[in-house]
N, C-alpha and C positions, 0 to 999 in steps of 0.2 A: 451612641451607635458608632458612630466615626472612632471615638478613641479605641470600642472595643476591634474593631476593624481594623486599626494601625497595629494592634496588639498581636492580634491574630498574624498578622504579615509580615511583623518584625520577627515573626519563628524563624522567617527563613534568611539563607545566606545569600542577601543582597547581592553584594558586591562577585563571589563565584560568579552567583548566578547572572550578574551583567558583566564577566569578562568573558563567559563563556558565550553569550548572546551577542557581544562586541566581535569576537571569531568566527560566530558563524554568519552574521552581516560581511564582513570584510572576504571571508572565502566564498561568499555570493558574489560580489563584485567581480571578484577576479575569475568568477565562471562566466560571469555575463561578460570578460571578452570575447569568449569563443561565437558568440551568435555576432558579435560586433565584427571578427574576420570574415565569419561568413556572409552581412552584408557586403562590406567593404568587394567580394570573392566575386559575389556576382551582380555589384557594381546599381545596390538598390538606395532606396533613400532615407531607411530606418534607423541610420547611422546615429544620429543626432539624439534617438530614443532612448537610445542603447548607455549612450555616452550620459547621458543625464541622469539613468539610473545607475551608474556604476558611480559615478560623481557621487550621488548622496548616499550607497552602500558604504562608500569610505567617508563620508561628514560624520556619520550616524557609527560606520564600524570602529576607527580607530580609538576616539574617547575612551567608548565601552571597552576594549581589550586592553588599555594601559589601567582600569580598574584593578588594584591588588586588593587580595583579602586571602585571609587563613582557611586553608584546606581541613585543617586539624576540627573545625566544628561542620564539615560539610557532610552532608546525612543523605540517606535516599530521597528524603522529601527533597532537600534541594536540588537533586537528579532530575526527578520527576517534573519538578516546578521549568529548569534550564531547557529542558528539551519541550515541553506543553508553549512556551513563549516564545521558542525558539523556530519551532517549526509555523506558529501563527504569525511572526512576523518575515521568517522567512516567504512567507505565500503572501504578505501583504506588499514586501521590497520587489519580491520575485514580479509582480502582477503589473509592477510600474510600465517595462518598456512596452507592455501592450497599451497602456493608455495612451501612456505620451506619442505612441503611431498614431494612435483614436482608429487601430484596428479592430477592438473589442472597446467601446467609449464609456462603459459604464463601468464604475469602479467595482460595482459590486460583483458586475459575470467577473470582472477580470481577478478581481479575489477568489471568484469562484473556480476558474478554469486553473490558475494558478494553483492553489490548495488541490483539484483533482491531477493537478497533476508530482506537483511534490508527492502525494500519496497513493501514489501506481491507481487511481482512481480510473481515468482513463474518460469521465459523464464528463461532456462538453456542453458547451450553450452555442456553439459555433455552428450556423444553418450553412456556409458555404468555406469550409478551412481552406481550398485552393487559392481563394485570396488572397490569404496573407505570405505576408513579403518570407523570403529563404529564411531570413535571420528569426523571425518569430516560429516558421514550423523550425527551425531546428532547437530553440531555447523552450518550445513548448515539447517535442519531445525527450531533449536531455532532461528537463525537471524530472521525470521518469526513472532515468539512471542515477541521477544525483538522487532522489526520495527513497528506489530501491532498497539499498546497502545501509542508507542512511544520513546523514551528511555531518553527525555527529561523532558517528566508528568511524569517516574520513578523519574528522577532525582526532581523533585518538589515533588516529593512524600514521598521523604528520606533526601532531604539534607534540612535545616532549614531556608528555606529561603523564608517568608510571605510575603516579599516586593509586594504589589498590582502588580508593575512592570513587575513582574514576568509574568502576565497574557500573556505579549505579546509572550512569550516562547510559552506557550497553546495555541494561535491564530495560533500562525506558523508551530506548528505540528500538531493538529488534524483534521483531517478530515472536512470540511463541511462550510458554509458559516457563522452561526452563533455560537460564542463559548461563552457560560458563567459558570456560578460558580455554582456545586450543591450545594453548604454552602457556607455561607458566608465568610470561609478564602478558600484562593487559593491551600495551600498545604493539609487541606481534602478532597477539592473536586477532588485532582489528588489520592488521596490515597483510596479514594471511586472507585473509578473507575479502577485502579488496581486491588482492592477488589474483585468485580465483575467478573473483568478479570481473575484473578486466579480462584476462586469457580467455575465458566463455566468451566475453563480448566479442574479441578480434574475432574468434572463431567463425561466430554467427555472422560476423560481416562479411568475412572471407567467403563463407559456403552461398550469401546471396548475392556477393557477386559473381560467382561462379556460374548463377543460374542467369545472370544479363540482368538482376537489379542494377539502377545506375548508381553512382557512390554515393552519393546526399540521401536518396530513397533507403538505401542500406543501412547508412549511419541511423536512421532517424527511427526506421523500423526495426531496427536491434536496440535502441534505447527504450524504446515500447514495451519490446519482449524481456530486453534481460530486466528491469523494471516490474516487470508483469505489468503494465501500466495501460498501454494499447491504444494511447492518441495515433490516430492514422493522420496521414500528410494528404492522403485521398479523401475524395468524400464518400466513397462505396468502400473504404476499408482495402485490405486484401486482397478485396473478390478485383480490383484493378488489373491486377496484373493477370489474372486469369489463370496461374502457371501451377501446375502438381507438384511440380519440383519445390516453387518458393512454398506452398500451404506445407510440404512434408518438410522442408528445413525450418520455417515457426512452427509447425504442431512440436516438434522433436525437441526444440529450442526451449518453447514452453514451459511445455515439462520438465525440461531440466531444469528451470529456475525455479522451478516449486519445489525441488526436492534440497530437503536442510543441504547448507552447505558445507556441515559436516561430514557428512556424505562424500564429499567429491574430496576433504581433506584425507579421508583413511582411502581413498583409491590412492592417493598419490604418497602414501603412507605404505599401501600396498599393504593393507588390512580391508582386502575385498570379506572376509568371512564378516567383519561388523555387519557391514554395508549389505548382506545377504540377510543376516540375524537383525536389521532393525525394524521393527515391528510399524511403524508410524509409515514407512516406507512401501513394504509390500501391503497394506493396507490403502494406500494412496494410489498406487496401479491398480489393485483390484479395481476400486471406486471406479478410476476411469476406464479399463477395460471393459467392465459390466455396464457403464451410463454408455459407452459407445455401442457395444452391443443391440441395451436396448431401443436407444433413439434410434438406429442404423435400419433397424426392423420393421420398427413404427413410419418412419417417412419415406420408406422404398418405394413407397405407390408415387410421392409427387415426383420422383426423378425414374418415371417411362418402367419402372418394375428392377432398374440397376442397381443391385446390391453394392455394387464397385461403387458409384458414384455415391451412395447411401451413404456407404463406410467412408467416404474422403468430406463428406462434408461433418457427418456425425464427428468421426474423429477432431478435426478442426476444433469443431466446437465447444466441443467436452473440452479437449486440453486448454481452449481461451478462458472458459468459463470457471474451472475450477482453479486453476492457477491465476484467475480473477486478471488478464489480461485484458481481454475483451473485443480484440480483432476480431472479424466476423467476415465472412465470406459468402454468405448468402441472410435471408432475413430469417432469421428463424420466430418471428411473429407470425409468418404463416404456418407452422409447423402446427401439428398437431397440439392437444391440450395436455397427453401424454410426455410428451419429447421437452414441453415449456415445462411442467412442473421439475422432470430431470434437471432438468438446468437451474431451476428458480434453490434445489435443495443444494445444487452442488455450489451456488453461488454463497449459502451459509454455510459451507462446512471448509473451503478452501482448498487451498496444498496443507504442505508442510510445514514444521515449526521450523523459525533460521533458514529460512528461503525470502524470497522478495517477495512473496504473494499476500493476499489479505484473504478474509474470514476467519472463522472460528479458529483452524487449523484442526488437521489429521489427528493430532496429536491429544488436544482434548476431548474431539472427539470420540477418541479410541478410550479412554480414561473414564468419560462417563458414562459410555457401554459397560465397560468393566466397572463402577461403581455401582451401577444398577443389577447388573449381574450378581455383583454380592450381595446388595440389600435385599436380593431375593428369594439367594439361597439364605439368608441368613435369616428371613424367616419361616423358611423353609423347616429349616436345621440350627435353629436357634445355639445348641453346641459348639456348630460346628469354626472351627475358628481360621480365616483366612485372607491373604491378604491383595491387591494389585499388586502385580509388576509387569513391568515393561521392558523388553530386550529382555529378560532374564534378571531384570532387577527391581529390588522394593522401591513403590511409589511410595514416597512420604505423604504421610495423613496431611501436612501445612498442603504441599503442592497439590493434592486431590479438594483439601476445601477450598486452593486461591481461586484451580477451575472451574469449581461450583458456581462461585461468587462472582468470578468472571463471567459464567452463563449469564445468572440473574441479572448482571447487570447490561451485558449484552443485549438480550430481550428487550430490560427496563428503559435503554436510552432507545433502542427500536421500535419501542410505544409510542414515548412521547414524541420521535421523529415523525411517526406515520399521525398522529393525535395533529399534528401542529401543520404538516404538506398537506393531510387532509382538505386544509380551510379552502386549498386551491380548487378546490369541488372538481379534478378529471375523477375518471373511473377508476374504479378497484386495483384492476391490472397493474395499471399506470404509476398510481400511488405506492402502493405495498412493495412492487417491484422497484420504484426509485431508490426506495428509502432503505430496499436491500441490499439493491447493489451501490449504494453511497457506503453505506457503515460498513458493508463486505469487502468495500474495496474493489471492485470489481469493474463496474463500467456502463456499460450498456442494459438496458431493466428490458421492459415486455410495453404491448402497448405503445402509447405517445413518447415513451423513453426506451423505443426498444433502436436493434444497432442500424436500423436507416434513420432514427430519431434522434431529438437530441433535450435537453433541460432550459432552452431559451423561453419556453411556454410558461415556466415559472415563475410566481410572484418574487419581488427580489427577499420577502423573508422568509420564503420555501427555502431561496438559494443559500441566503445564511444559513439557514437550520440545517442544511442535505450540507453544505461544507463544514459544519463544527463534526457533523456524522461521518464525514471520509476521515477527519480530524483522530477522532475519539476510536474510528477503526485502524485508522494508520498505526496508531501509540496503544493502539492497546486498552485505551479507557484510561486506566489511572494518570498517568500523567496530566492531563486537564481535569479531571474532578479534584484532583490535592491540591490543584493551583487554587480550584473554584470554589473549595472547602472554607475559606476564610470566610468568604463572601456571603455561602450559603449558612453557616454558621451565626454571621451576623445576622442576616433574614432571621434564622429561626428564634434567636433572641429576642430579635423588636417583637415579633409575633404572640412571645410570651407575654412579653409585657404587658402589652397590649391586651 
């Protein structure tokens, strides 16, 4: 068993794969100064937490990044395998300076909260976040910003490395079913798209301080949004500041980050006709147009017969929920069972593909409308011969069967998540909904997990299982099952034997 095991794991490229894992340790460190000036700033005592973990991101980072080894055998599995390891040890270094506070004391929430938040998850186990010190709410909402975009397209972004190869890093972090190149080399099209990522950011800090957020509140809640992620520094979320203005500059904000960021690259390209013509997109307003609409309608009675007030909260919502952000401004557990289901489907279908948001996306969604749409007419009209496309172009038969496969599997790890949170005996609500908005990425569930709730209630191997679930929704799925394929592989052999 063990040799066939070693055999199995010697397929991949070690050494890439630990120089690339050595980089993204050591660009962890050097993020976790920023929460180390903001204690220093407002002069708190977590300093010493901070410093301990950046000390051992460089023990652990530098080794791994002097690892050489040849590109020339490096494959998509090895892609898949560097970013699956990458981002599990990223959430395990990440989780440190919360221990070593002993603000969150159990290693396992602080894996937990860590991982929701690398993957704009936003499900906390924290019954009171105003306690912890500046420098943790701000390294707990940047993880949001740094997970968004990625932390591996940073890494393509800055470190010098045009190897085409590379591509398969960018396959296995972004978001969405199809990934290509906005330019022709690999490390501007990650560096474009950063670009982006930041200029939206200033923006969105700009416009809520304009409305009298204070600057730390600003920063921390544009790391949430453009993240799509939605750790609040509050404990009521949003609904703190009371203010139209700040709910209409996040609801706005939102949305923007759900939509591809290719998108925003042909506005500045000044190819608004794509941008009009891309099918994934006007499909993605619709969705929320229509879920605003009808929540709006549905819960007019509990706010005194105000359609206006209907419409500011419905809106809200819709846009936290689909863009799997997850700020909340009121509870929408008392909402009707109507306005919960809207929510609970928009939580699987997401934003857009090449956005920061999590679930299904818009995009397969729209694909397996139209696959079922053909298999219908096509028995219909058995002759008749025709094909998908999208924007005005042919879907390749590989990309309509990866979607398929990606459903199936979608579902299939969302069984065994719900099979296994079950043990924890809460209610239907409770369960089903954690375990949707874990793997959707999303946030806040309905019930004991809804957005005045939180996942502290959970056994700690609920928590492991709902974090490999934010895991496996963050990346997409494959990236951890190719890791896991060695392993599983082995299992299935002794089994035979046997």
């Amino acid at each position: 068993m063990m040799f066939s095991l070693n055999r199995n794991l010697h397929k991949f490229n070690w050494k890439i794969i630990g120089n690339i894992i050595g980089h993204v340790i050591l660009i962890e460190g050097f993020l976790l100064i920023l929460p180390l000036f903001v204690n220093f700033l407002y002069g708190e005592s977590a300093g010493s937490a901070y410093i301990k973990a950046i000390l051992i991101c460089f023990i652990f980072g530098l080794p791994l990044s002097r690892i050489k080894g040849s590109h020339a055998s490096y494959y998509a599995k090895d892609g898949m395998v560097a970013v699956g390891l990458s981002w599990v040890i990223l959430s395990i270094f990440g989780g440190l300076p919360f221990y070593f506070t002993k603000e969150i004391p159990s290693f396992v929430d602080c894996f937990f909260e860590t991982v929701s938040g690398f993957t704009t998850t936003g499900s906390s186990i924290l019954t009171d976040v105003e306690v912890l010190s500046h420098a943790s709410l701000f390294w707990r909402s940047f993880t949001h910003w740094i997970g968004g975009m990625g932390i591996l397209v940073f890494l393509l972004a800055i470190v010098p490395r045009s190897n085409d190869r590379m591509m398969y890093i960018m396959r296995a972090e972004a978001p969405g079913p199809v990934i290509g190149k906005l330019v022709p080399r690999l490390k501007d099209s990650a560096a474009i798209l950063y670009k982006i990522y930041f200029v939206l950011t200033i923006i969105m800090v700009v416009f809520l301080l304009a409305g009298g957020m204070p600057l730390f509140d600003s920063l921390c809640t544009t790391f949430g949004t453009a993240g799509t992620g939605g750790f609040a520094i509050k404990n009521n979320s949003m609904a703190f500041y009371d203010s139209v203005y700040l709910e209409m500059v996040v609801t706005v904000f939102m949305l923007l980050f759900g939509i591809n960021f290719n998108m925003f690259y042909f506005i500045l390209l000044k190819n608004v006709k794509s941008v009009f013509k891309n099918e994934e997109l006007r499909m993605y307003l619709s969705i929320v147009f229509s879920s605003i609409v009808m929540i709006a309608f549905n819960i007019v009675h509990l706010y005194d017969g105000s359609l206006l007030e209907a419409f500011r909260y419905a809106s809200f919502q819709v846009a936290s929920i689909i863009s799997t952000t997850g700020y909340s401004t009121t509870d929408f557990n008392l909402w009707p069972s109507f306005s919960k289901m809207v929510l609970l489907l928009l939580m699987i279908v997401g934003a857009c593909a090449g956005s920061t948001a999590g679930g299904l996306k818009v995009s397969r969604f729209l694909v397996l409308l139209k696959q079922t749409k053909l298999d219908i007419q096509r028995t219909l009209h058995p002759q008749k011969v025709e094909a998908i496309t999208m924007d005005g172009k042919l879907v390749n038969k590989e990309i309509v069967h990866q979607i398929c496969s990606y459903f199936f599997c979608f579902m299939l790890i969302l069984g065994i998540t719900l099979f296994l949170v079950s043990l924890d005996n809460f209610d239907l609500e409770t369960t089903i909904s954690a375990c949707f908005t874990c793997l959707g990425n999303v946030g806040p569930g309905l019930g004991l997990a809804g957005p005045l709730g939180n996942f502290s209630m959970f056994s700690d191997l609920s928590k492991i299982v709902l974090s490999f679930a934010m895991l496996f929704g963050r990346l997409e799925i494959y990236p951890i099952l190719i890791f896991l394929a060695p392993f599983l592989r082995t299992i299935k052999r002794k089994k035979y034997k046997a």
